[in-house]
N, C-alpha and C positions, 0 to 999 in steps of 0.2 A: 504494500500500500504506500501511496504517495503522502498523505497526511491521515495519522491515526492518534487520535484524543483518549483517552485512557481517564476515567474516574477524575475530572477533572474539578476542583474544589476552587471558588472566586468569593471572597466578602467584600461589602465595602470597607470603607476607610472607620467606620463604626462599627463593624462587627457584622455589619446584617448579610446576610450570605445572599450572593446572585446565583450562583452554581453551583450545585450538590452533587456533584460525581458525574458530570456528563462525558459520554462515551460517543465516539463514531468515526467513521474514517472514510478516504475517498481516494480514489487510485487515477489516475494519468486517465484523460482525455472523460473522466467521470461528471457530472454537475450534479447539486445536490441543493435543494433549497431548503434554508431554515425560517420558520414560520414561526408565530407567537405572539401574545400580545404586547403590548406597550410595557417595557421594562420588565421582560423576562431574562433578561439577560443573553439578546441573539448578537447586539453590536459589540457585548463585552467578551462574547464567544469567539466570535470574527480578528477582534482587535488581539486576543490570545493567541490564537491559528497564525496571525501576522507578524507575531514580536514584536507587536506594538506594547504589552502591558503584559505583568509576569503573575502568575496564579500563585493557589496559596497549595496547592497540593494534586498527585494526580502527574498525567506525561503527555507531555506533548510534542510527535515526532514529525519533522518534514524531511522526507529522502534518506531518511535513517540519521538522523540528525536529531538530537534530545533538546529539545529548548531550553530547556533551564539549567541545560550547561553550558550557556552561553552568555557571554559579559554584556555590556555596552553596544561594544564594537562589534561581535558577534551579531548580535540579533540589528546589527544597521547594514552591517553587510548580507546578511541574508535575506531581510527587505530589498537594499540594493539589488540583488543578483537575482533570489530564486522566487519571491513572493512581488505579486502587484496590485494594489488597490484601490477600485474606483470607489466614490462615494456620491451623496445622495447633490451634494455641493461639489462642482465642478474643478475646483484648486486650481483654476490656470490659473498662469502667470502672468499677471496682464502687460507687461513689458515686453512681453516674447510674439511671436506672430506663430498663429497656426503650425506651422512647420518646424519652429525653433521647439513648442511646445511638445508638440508630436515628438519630436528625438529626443525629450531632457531626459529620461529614465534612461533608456538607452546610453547617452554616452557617460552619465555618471558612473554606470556600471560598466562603462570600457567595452559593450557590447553593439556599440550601432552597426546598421547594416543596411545604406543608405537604399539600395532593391528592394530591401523589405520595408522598408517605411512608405517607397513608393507605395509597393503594394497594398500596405493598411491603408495609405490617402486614399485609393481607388477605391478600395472594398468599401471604404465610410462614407464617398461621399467628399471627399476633401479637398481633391485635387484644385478645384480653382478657386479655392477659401486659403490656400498657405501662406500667402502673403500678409493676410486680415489679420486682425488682434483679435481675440477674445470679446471685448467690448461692442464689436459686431456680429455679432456671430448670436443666434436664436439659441434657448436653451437646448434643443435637443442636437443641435451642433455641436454647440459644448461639450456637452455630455459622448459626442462621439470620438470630439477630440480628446478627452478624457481616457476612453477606451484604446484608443489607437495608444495613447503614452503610456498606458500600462504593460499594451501585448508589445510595445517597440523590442524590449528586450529578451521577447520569448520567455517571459516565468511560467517555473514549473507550476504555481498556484497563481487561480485569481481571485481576490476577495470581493465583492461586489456588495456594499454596505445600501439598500434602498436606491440601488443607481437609476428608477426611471421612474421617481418619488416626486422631483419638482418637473415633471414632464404630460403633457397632455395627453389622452389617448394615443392617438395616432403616432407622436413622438415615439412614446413608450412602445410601442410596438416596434415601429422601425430599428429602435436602440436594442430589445432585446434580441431581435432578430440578426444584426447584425453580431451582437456581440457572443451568443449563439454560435454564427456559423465559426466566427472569427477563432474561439475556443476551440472547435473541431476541427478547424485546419489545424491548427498548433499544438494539439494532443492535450492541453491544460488542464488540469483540474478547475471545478469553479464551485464555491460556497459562495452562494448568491442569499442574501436576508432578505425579505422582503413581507409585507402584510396584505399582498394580493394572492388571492388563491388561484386566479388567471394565469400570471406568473410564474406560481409554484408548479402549475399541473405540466407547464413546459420542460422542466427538466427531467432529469434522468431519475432521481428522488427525490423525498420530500419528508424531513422531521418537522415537528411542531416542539419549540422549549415550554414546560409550562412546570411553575414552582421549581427551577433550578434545577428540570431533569427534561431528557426527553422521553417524548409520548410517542 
């Protein structure tokens, strides 16, 4: 398995527990959507899976890799290199244009590959927006350029945190659709959160978190 969660235990900064032992795993070119209500603990799941934030108990492996033997620097380079994260808020950079944006993962991690980036322009939609900022660009543009800067460096995982959340219908479609195919070309794994069951029913599974465990 490409990511496997193991009895995974999270409190708050008070004591009050988000996570009581949650378990589950997802293998290379796999998607898996987590569901639940409002502060179940699915973003603080997510943000663990990522090496964004460290648990209180419990394992968490990516590529046979143990997370919580990993320092600082460790879990910044493995975001860098093998994990990539869209969220519900778009993170460009609005000094950058389209196309600087689209490559910033990519060359931080020493991984660009200026063919393949063609490539994601064309699959998104982006080719004759690279020049543009951010600041013009419709949300569900955004949101694609978003997409494309995560897959720029081929991660093994994608975390997808409510990504077509400020997007209207039809956006929301065309985003998950593209990001969909975009996964299956590149074998990716993908934990996608999200609280549409529409959504959900398009991947490959589907957990619900509910009182700090899955259902």
């Amino acid at each position: 398995m490409l990511l496997t969660i193991t009895d995974v235990h999270k409190s708050y900064a008070n004591g009050r527990p988000i996570l009581n032992g949650v378990s589950l795993s997802l293998d290379h070119g796999q998607t898996l959507a987590l569901t639940g209500e409002s502060g179940s603990g699915k973003s603080t799941l997510l943000n663990l899976a990522g090496a964004l934030d460290i648990f209180d108990a419990g394992e968490i492996s990516l590529g046979g890799t143990n997370l919580s033997t990993l320092d600082d620097t460790g879990r910044a380079a493995l975001r860098r290199e093998r994990v990539a994260l869209v969220f519900q808020q778009f993170n460009l950079i609005p000094s950058l244009t389209v196309g600087q944006n689209l490559s910033l993962h990519a060359r931080l991690a020493s991984k660009h590959d200026p063919d393949w980036c063609d490539h994601l322009a064309d699959k998104l939609g982006l080719r004759d927006l690279l020049d543009r900022f951010p600041e013009n660009l419709s949300g569900g543009q955004q949101q694609r350029v978003a997409i494309g800067r995560a897959l720029a460096p081929r991660p093994s995982l994608l975390l997808a945190d409510e990504p077509t959340g400020n997007l209207d219908e039809v956006a929301s479609t065309n985003v998950l659709d593209l990001m969909l195919a975009l996964v299956a070309e590149t074998s990716a794994a993908l934990l996608l959160v999200t609280h549409s069951q529409d959504i959900a029913t398009r991947l490959d599974q589907q957990v619900r978190l509910s009182g700090g465990l899955i259902s």
